[in-house]
KEMAR-262513 format. One record per atom (N, C-alpha, C): residue in one letter; chain; atom name; y, z, x. Coordinates in nm, 4 decimals. Layout:
<pts>
@residuo A&cadena A&atomo CA&north Y&up Z&east X $
...
</pts>
This chain:
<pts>
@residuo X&cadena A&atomo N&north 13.6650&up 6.9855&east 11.1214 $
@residuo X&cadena A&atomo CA&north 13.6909&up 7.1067&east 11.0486 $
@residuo X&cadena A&atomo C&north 13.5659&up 7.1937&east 11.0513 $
@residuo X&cadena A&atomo N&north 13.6023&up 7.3472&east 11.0859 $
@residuo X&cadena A&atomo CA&north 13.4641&up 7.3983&east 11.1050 $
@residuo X&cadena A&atomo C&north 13.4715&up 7.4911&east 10.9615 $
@residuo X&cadena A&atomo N&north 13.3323&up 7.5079&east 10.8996 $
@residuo X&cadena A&atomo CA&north 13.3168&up 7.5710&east 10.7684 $
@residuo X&cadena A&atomo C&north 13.2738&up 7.6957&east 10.7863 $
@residuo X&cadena A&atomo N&north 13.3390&up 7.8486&east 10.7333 $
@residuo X&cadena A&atomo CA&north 13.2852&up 7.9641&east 10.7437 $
@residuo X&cadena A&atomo C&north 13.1937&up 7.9691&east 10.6980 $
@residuo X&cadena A&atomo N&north 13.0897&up 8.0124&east 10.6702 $
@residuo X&cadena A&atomo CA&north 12.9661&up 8.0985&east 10.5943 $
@residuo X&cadena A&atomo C&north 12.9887&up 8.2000&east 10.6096 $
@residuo X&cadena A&atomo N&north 12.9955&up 8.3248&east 10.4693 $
@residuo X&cadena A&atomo CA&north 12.9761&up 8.4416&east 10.5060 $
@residuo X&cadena A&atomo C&north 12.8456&up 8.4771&east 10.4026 $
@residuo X&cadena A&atomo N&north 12.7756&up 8.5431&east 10.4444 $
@residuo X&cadena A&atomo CA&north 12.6426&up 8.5659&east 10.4023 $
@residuo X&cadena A&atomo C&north 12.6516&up 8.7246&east 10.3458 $
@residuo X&cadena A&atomo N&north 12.6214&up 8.7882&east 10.2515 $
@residuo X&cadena A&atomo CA&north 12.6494&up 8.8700&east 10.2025 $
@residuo X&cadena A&atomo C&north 12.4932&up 8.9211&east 10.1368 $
@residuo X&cadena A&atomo N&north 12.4672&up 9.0693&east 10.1605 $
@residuo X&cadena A&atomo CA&north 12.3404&up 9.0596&east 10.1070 $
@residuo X&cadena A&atomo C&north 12.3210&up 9.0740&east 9.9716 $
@residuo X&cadena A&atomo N&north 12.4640&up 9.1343&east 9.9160 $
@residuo X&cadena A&atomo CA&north 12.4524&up 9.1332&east 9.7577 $
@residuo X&cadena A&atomo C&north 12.3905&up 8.9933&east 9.6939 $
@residuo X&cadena A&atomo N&north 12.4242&up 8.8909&east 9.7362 $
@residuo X&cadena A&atomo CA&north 12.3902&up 8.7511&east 9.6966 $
@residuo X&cadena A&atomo C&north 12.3093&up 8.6419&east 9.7316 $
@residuo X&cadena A&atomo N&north 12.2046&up 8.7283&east 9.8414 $
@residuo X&cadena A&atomo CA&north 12.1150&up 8.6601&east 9.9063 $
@residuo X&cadena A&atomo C&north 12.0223&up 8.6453&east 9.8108 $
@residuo X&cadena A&atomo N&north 11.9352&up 8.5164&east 9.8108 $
@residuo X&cadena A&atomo CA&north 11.8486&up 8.5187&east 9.7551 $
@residuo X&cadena A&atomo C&north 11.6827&up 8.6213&east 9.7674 $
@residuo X&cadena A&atomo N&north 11.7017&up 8.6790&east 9.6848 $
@residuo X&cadena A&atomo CA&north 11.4912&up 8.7406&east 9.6574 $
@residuo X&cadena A&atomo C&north 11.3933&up 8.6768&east 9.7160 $
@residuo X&cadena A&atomo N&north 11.3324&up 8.7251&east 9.8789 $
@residuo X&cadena A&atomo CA&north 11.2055&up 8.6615&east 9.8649 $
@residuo X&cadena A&atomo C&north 11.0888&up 8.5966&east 9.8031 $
@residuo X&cadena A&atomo N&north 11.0498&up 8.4890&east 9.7047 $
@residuo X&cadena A&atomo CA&north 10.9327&up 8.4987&east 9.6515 $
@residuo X&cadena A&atomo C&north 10.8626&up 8.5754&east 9.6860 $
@residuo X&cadena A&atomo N&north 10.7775&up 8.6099&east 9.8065 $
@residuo X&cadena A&atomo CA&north 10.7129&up 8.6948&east 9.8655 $
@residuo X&cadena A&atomo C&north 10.7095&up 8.8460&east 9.8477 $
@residuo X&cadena A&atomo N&north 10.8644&up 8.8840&east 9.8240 $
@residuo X&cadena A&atomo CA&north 10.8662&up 9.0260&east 9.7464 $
@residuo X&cadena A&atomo C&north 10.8112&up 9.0349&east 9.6384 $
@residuo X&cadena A&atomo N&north 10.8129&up 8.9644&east 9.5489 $
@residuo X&cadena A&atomo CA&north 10.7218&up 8.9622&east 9.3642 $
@residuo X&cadena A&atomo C&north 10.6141&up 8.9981&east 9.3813 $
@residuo X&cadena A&atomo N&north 10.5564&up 8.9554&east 9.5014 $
@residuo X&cadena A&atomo CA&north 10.4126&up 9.0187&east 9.4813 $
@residuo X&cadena A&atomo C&north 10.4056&up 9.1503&east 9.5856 $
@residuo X&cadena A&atomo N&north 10.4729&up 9.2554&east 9.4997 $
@residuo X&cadena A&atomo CA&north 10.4274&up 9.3878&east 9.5748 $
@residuo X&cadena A&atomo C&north 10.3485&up 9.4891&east 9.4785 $
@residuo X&cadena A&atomo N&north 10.3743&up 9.6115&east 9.5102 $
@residuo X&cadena A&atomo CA&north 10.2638&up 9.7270&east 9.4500 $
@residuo X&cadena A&atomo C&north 10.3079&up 9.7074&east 9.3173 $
@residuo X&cadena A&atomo N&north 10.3811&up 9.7165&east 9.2647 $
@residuo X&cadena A&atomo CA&north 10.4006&up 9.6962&east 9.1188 $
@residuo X&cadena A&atomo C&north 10.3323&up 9.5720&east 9.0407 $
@residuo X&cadena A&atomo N&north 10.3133&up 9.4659&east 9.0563 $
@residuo X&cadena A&atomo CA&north 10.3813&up 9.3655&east 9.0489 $
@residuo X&cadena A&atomo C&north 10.1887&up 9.3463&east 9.0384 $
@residuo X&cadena A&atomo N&north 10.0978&up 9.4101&east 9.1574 $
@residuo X&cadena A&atomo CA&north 9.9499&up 9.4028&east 9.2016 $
@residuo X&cadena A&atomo C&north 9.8601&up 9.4896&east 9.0937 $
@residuo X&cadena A&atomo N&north 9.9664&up 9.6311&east 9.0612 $
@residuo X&cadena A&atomo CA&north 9.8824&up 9.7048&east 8.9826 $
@residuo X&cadena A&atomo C&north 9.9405&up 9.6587&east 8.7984 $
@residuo X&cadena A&atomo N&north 10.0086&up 9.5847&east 8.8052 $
@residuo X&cadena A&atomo CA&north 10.0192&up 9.5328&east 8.6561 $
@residuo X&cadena A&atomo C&north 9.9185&up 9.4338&east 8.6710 $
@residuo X&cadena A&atomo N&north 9.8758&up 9.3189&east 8.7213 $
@residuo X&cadena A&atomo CA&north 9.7539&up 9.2328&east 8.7350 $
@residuo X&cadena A&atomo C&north 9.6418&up 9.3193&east 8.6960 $
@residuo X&cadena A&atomo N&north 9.6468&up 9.4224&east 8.7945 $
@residuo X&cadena A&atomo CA&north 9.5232&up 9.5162&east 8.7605 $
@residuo X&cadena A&atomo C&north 9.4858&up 9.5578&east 8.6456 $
@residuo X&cadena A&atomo N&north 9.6095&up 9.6262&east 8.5477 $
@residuo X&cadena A&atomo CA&north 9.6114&up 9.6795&east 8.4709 $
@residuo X&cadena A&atomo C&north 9.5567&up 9.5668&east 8.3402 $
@residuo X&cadena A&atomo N&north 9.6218&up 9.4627&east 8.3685 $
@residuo X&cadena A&atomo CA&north 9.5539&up 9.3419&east 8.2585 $
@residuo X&cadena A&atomo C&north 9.4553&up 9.3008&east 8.2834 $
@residuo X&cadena A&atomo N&north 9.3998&up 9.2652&east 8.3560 $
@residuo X&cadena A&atomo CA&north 9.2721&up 9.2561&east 8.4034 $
@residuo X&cadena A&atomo C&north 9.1669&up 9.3667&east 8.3160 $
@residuo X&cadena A&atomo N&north 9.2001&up 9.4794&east 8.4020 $
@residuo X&cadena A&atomo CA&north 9.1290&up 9.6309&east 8.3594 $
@residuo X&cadena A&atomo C&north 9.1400&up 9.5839&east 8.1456 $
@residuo X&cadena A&atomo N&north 9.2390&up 9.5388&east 8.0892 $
@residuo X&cadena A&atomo CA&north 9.2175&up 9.5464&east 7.9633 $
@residuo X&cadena A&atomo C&north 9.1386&up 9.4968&east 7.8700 $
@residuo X&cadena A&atomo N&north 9.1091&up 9.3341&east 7.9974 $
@residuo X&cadena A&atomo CA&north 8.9509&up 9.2658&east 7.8895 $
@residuo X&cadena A&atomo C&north 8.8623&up 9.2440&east 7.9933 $
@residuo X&cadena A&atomo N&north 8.8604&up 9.3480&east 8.0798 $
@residuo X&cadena A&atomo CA&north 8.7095&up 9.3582&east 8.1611 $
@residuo X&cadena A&atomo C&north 8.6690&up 9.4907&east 8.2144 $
@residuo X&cadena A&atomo N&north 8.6845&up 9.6119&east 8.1144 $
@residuo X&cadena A&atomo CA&north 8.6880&up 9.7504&east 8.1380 $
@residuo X&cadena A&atomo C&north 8.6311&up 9.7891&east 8.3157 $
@residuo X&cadena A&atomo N&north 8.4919&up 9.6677&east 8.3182 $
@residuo X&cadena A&atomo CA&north 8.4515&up 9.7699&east 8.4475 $
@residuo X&cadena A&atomo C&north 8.5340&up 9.7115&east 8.5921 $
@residuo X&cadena A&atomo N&north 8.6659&up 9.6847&east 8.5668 $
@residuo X&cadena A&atomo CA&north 8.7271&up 9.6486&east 8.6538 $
@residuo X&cadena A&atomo C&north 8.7749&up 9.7802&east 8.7619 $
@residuo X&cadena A&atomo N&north 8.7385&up 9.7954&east 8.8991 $
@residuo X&cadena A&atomo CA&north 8.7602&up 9.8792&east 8.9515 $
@residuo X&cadena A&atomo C&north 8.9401&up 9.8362&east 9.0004 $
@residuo X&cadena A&atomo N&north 9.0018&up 9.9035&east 8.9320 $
@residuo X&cadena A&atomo CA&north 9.1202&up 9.9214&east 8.9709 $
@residuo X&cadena A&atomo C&north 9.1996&up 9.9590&east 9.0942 $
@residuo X&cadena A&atomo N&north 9.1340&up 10.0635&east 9.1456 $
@residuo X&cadena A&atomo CA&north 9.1784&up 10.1228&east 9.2908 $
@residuo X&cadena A&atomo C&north 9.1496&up 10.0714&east 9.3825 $
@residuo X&cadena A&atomo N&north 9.0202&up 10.0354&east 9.3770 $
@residuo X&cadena A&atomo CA&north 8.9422&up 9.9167&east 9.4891 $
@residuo X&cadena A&atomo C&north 9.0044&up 9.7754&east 9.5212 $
@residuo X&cadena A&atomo N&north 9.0427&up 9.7631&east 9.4178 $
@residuo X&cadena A&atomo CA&north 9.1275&up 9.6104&east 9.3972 $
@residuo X&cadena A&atomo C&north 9.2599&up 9.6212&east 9.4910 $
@residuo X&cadena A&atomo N&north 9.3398&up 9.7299&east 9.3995 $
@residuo X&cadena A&atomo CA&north 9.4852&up 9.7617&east 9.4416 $
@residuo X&cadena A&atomo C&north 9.4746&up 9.8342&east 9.6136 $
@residuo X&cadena A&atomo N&north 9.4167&up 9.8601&east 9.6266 $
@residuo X&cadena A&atomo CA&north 9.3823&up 9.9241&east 9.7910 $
@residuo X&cadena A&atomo C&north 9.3116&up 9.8454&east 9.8808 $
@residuo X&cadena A&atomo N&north 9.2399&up 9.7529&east 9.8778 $
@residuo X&cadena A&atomo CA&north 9.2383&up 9.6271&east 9.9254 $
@residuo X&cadena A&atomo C&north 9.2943&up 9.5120&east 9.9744 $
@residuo X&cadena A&atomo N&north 9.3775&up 9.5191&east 9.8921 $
@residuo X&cadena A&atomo CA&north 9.5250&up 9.4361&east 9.9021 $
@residuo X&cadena A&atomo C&north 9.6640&up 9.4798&east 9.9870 $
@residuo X&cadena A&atomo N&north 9.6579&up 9.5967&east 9.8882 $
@residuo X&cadena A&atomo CA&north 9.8404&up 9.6732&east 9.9550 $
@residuo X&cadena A&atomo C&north 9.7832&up 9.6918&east 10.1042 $
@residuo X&cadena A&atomo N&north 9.7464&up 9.6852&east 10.1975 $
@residuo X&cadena A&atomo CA&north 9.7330&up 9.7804&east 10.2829 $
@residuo X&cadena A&atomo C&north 9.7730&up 9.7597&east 10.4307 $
@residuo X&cadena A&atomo N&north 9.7976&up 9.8217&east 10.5082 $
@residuo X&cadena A&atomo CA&north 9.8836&up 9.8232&east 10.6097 $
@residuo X&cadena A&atomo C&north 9.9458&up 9.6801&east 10.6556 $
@residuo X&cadena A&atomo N&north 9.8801&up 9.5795&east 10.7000 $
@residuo X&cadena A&atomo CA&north 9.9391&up 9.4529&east 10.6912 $
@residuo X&cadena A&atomo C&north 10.0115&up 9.4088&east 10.6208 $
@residuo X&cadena A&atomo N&north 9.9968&up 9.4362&east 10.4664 $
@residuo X&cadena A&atomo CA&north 10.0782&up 9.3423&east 10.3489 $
@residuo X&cadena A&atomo C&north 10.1842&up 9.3424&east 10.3815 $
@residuo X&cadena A&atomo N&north 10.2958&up 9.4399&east 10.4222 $
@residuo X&cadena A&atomo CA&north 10.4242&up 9.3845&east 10.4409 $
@residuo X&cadena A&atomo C&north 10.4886&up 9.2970&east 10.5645 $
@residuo X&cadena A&atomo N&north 10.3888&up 9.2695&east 10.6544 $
@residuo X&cadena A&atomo CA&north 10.3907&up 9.1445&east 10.7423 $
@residuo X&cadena A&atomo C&north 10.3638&up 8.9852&east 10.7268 $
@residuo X&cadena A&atomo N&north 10.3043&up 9.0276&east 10.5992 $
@residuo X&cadena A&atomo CA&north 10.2424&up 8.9080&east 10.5416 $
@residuo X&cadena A&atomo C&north 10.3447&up 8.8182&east 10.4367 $
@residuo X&cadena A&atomo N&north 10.3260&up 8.6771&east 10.4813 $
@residuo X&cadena A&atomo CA&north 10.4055&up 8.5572&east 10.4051 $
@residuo X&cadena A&atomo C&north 10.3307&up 8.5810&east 10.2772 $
@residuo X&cadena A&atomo N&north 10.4296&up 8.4592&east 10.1853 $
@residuo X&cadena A&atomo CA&north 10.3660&up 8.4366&east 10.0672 $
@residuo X&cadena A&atomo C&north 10.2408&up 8.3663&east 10.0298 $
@residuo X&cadena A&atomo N&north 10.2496&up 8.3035&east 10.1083 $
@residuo X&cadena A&atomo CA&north 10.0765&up 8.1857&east 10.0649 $
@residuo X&cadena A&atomo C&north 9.9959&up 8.2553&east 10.1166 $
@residuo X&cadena A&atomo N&north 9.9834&up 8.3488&east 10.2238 $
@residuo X&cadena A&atomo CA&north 9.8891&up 8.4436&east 10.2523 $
@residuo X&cadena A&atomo C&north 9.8477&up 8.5942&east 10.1659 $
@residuo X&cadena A&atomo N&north 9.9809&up 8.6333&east 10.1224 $
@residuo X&cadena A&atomo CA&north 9.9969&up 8.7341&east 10.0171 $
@residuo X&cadena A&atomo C&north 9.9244&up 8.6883&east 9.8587 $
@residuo X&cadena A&atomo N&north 9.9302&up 8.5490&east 9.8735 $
@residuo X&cadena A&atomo CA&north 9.8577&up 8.5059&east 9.7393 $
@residuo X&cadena A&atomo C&north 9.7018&up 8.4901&east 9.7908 $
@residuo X&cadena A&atomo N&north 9.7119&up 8.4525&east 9.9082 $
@residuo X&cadena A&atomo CA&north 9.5652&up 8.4280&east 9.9156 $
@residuo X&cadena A&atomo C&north 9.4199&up 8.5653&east 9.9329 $
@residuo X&cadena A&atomo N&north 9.5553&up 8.6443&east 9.9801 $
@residuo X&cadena A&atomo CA&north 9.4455&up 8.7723&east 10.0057 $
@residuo X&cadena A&atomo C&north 9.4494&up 8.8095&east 9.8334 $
@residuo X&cadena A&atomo N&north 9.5357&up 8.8025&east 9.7471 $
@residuo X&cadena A&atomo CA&north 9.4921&up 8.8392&east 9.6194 $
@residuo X&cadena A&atomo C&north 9.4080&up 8.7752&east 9.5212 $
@residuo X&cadena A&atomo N&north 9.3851&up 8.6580&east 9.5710 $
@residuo X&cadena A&atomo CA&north 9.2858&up 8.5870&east 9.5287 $
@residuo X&cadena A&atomo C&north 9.1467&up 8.5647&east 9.5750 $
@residuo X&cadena A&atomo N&north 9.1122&up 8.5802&east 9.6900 $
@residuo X&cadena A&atomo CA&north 9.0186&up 8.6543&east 9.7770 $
@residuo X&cadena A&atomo C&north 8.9466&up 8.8045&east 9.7151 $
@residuo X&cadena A&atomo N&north 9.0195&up 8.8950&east 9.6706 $
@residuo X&cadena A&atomo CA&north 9.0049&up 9.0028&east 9.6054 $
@residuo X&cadena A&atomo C&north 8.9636&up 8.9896&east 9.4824 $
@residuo X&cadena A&atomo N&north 9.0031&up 8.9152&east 9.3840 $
@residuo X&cadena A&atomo CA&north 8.9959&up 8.9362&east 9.2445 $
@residuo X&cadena A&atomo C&north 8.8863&up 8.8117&east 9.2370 $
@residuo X&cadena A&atomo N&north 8.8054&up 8.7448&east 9.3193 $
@residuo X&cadena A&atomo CA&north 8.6576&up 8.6828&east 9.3380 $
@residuo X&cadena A&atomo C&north 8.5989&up 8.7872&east 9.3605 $
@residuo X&cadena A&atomo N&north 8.6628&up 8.8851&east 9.4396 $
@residuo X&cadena A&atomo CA&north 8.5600&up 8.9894&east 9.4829 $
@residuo X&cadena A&atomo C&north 8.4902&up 9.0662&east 9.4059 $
@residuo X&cadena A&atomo N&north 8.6379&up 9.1350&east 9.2562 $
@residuo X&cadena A&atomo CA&north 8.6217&up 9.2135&east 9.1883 $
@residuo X&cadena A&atomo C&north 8.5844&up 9.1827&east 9.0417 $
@residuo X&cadena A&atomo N&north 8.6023&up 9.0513&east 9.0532 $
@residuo X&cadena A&atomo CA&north 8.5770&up 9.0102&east 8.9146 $
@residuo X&cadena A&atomo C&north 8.4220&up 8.9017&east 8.9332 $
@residuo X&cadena A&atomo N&north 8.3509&up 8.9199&east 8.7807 $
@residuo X&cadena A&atomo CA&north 8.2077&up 8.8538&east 8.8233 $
@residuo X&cadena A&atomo C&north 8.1871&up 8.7161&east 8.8212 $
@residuo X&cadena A&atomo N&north 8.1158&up 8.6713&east 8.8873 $
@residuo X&cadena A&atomo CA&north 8.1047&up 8.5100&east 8.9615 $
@residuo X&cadena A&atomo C&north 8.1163&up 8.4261&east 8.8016 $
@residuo X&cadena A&atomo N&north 8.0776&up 8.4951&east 8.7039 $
@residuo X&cadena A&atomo CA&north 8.0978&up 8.3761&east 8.5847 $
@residuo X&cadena A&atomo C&north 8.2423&up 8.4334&east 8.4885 $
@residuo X&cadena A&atomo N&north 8.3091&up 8.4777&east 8.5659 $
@residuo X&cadena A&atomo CA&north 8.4281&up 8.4670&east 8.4660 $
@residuo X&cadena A&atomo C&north 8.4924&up 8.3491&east 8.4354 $
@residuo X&cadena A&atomo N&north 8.5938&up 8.3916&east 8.3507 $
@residuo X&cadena A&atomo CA&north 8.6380&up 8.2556&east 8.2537 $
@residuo X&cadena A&atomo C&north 8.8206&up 8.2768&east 8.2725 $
</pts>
């Protein structure tokens, strides 16, 4: 017996990988920015988003944001 699949995009599942887009980068920012004022915000968020990101998987999409926020945040944070 052969089984249809019909795949429908209404019901496809959400990339993990989509969650972490521009929205999603500048709310991090934005909390961040709230208990470490001299957080450069734009530098952060433009660092990240940028021409590659939407080629980019998830464990890499996490890793360049974590790469960044060592960058932007100071070596003795907590």
């Amino acid at each position: 017996m052969v089984q249809l699949i019909v795949t429908c995009p209404k019901y496809m599942p959400k990339l993990l990988k989509n969650s972490y887009n521009d929205q999603s980068i500048q709310d991090l920012a934005l909390r961040i920015r709230a208990v470490y004022p001299l957080f450069k915000i734009d530098n952060f968020i433009n660092d990240i988003i940028e021409k590659t990101w939407d080629k980019l998987e998830l464990k890499a999409r996490m890793r360049k944001i974590t790469m960044n926020l060592g960058r932007y945040l100071p070596s003795d944070y907590e």
